[in-house]
N, C-alpha and C positions, 0 to 999 in steps of 0.2 A: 668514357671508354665506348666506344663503338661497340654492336653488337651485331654480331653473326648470324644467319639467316639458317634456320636448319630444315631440314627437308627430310621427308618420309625414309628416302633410301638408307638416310645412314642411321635414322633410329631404328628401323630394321637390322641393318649391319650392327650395333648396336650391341642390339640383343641377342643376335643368334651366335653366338660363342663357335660354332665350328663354320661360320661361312665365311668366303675364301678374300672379303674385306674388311670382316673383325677386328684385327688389331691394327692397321690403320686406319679407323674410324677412329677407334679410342685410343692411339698414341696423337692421331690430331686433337680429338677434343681433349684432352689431357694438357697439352701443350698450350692450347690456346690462350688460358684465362681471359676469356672474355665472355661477356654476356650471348647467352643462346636466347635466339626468338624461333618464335612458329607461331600459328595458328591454330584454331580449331581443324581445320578443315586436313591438314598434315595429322595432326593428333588422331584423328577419327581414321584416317588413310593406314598408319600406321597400327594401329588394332587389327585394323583387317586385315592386313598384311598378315601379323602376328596372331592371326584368332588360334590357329593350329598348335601354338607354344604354350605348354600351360603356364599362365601367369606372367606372359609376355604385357600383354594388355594390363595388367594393372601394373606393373613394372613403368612400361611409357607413361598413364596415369599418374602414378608416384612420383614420377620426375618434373610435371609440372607441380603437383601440391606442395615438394620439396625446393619447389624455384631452381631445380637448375635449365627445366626448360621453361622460358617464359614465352607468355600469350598477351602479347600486347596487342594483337589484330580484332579491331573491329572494325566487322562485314556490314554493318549499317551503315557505318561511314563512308565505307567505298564502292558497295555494289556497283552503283554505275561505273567506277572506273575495272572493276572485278568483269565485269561484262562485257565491255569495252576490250579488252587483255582475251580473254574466250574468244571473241569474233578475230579480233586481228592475229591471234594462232590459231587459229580452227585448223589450220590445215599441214601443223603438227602432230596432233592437235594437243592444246594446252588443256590440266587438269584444271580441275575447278582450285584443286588445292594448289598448283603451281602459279594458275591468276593470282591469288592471294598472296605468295610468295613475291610475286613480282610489285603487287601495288604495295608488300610491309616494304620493300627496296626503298621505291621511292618516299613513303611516309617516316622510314627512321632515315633516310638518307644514308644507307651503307648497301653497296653490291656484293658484299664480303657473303660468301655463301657455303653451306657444307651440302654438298648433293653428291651422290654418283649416278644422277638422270643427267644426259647428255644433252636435252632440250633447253637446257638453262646456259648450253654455247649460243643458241639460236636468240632468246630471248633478250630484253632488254628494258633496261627499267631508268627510269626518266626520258625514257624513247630512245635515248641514244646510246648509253653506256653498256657495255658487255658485265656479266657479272664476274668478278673474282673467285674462279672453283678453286676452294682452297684445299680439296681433292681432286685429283684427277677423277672423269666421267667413265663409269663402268665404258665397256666396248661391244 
Protein backbone atom coordinates (compact mmCIF):
# COMPACT_ATOMS: atom_id res chain seq x y z
CA UNK A 1 0.00 0.00 0.00
CA UNK A 2 1.41 3.26 -0.79
CA UNK A 3 1.99 5.69 1.82
CA UNK A 4 0.94 9.32 2.28
CA UNK A 5 3.28 12.16 2.91
CA UNK A 6 2.07 14.18 5.82
CA UNK A 7 3.02 17.60 6.63
CA UNK A 8 3.20 19.99 9.61
CA UNK A 9 -0.11 22.01 8.60
CA UNK A 10 -2.36 19.28 9.05
CA UNK A 11 -0.92 17.87 12.22
CA UNK A 12 -1.43 21.02 13.50
CA UNK A 13 -4.98 21.17 12.07
CA UNK A 14 -4.95 17.96 13.86
CA UNK A 15 -4.61 18.95 16.98
CA UNK A 16 -6.34 22.05 17.58
CA UNK A 17 -9.88 20.86 17.80
CA UNK A 18 -11.52 24.53 17.35
CA UNK A 19 -9.47 25.51 13.99
CA UNK A 20 -11.39 26.20 11.08
CA UNK A 21 -9.65 22.82 9.19
CA UNK A 22 -10.16 20.36 12.00
CA UNK A 23 -12.56 18.12 10.84
CA UNK A 24 -11.34 17.83 7.44
CA UNK A 25 -8.05 16.97 8.47
CA UNK A 26 -9.53 14.06 10.40
CA UNK A 27 -12.47 13.06 8.29
CA UNK A 28 -9.36 12.79 5.47
CA UNK A 29 -7.11 10.96 7.48
CA UNK A 30 -9.90 8.83 8.94
CA UNK A 31 -10.82 7.74 5.43
CA UNK A 32 -7.56 7.18 4.06
CA UNK A 33 -6.25 3.91 5.68
CA UNK A 34 -3.13 4.14 4.39
CA UNK A 35 0.22 4.55 5.77
CA UNK A 36 1.17 8.26 7.06
CA UNK A 37 5.09 9.22 6.56
CA UNK A 38 6.96 12.40 7.74
CA UNK A 39 10.15 13.13 8.99
CA UNK A 40 11.79 14.38 11.84
CA UNK A 41 12.21 17.75 10.62
CA UNK A 42 7.94 18.01 10.19
CA UNK A 43 7.76 16.24 13.70
CA UNK A 44 10.12 19.01 15.30
CA UNK A 45 8.04 21.89 13.07
CA UNK A 46 4.90 20.69 14.39
CA UNK A 47 5.77 20.97 18.27
CA UNK A 48 6.55 24.38 17.67
CA UNK A 49 3.79 25.13 15.97
CA UNK A 50 1.89 23.40 18.94
CA UNK A 51 4.27 24.68 21.93
CA UNK A 52 1.29 26.97 23.13
CA UNK A 53 -1.20 23.85 23.49
CA UNK A 54 -0.64 22.05 26.44
CA UNK A 55 0.20 18.61 25.44
CA UNK A 56 -0.17 19.29 21.91
CA UNK A 57 3.70 18.13 21.63
CA UNK A 58 3.53 15.20 23.23
CA UNK A 59 0.29 14.15 21.58
CA UNK A 60 2.27 14.60 17.99
CA UNK A 61 5.07 12.70 19.88
CA UNK A 62 2.70 9.72 20.80
CA UNK A 63 1.52 9.40 17.38
CA UNK A 64 4.90 8.45 16.09
CA UNK A 65 5.66 6.00 19.15
CA UNK A 66 2.16 4.59 18.40
CA UNK A 67 3.10 4.17 14.67
CA UNK A 68 0.38 5.94 13.25
CA UNK A 69 2.76 8.56 12.07
CA UNK A 70 5.78 6.87 10.60
CA UNK A 71 9.54 8.25 10.24
CA UNK A 72 11.09 6.51 7.58
CA UNK A 73 13.36 9.73 6.42
CA UNK A 74 16.71 9.52 6.61
CA UNK A 75 18.69 12.94 6.39
CA UNK A 76 21.99 11.21 6.12
CA UNK A 77 20.94 9.70 3.15
CA UNK A 78 19.71 12.58 1.35
CA UNK A 79 21.34 15.74 2.55
CA UNK A 80 22.72 16.35 -0.69
CA UNK A 81 19.64 15.97 -2.59
CA UNK A 82 17.71 17.99 0.78
CA UNK A 83 20.16 20.92 -0.22
CA UNK A 84 19.87 20.55 -3.68
CA UNK A 85 15.62 21.01 -3.26
CA UNK A 86 16.55 24.34 -0.68
CA UNK A 87 18.55 26.16 -3.44
CA UNK A 88 16.29 25.32 -6.44
CA UNK A 89 13.12 26.85 -4.12
CA UNK A 90 14.99 29.39 -2.26
CA UNK A 91 12.96 31.71 -3.80
CA UNK A 92 9.67 30.40 -2.41
CA UNK A 93 11.27 29.71 -0.23
CA UNK A 94 11.31 25.99 0.66
CA UNK A 95 11.37 24.80 4.48
CA UNK A 96 13.97 22.67 5.48
CA UNK A 97 11.17 20.29 6.48
CA UNK A 98 9.28 20.77 3.16
CA UNK A 99 13.02 19.76 1.23
CA UNK A 100 12.57 16.55 3.08
CA UNK A 101 9.18 16.20 2.23
CA UNK A 102 9.88 16.41 -1.36
CA UNK A 103 13.07 14.01 -1.41
CA UNK A 104 10.66 11.13 1.02
CA UNK A 105 8.37 11.73 -2.47
CA UNK A 106 10.84 10.57 -4.44
CA UNK A 107 12.43 7.77 -2.08
CA UNK A 108 8.99 5.97 -1.25
CA UNK A 109 7.85 6.97 -4.82
CA UNK A 110 4.38 8.38 -3.87
CA UNK A 111 3.32 12.24 -4.62
CA UNK A 112 0.13 11.38 -2.47
CA UNK A 113 0.45 14.32 0.07
CA UNK A 114 -1.61 15.64 3.16
CA UNK A 115 -0.74 19.54 3.44
CA UNK A 116 -2.66 22.80 3.52
CA UNK A 117 0.89 24.69 2.50
CA UNK A 118 0.27 25.84 -0.97
CA UNK A 119 4.01 25.68 -1.94
CA UNK A 120 3.63 21.98 -2.46
CA UNK A 121 1.42 23.20 -5.99
CA UNK A 122 4.88 24.79 -6.79
CA UNK A 123 6.98 21.91 -5.91
CA UNK A 124 7.95 18.82 -7.42
CA UNK A 125 9.38 15.64 -6.83
CA UNK A 126 11.09 13.47 -9.28
CA UNK A 127 11.69 16.91 -10.93
CA UNK A 128 8.78 16.66 -12.87
CA UNK A 129 5.57 15.39 -11.18
CA UNK A 130 3.11 17.75 -9.36
CA UNK A 131 2.22 16.47 -5.90
CA UNK A 132 -1.48 14.90 -5.21
CA UNK A 133 -3.03 17.50 -2.30
CA UNK A 134 -5.26 15.27 -1.14
CA UNK A 135 -6.44 18.37 0.68
CA UNK A 136 -7.14 21.39 -0.85
CA UNK A 137 -4.24 24.27 0.07
CA UNK A 138 -5.26 26.58 2.82
CA UNK A 139 -5.63 30.25 0.80
Amino acid sequence: MRPVLLDASVIVALLQRGGGRHDECVDTVFNLRRPLVTCEAVISESCYLLRRFSGASEAVVANVERGEFEVPFNFSAGVSAVMALMRKYRDVPASFADACLVQMADQLDTGDILTLDSDFVTYRWRKTRPFEMLIAPAR
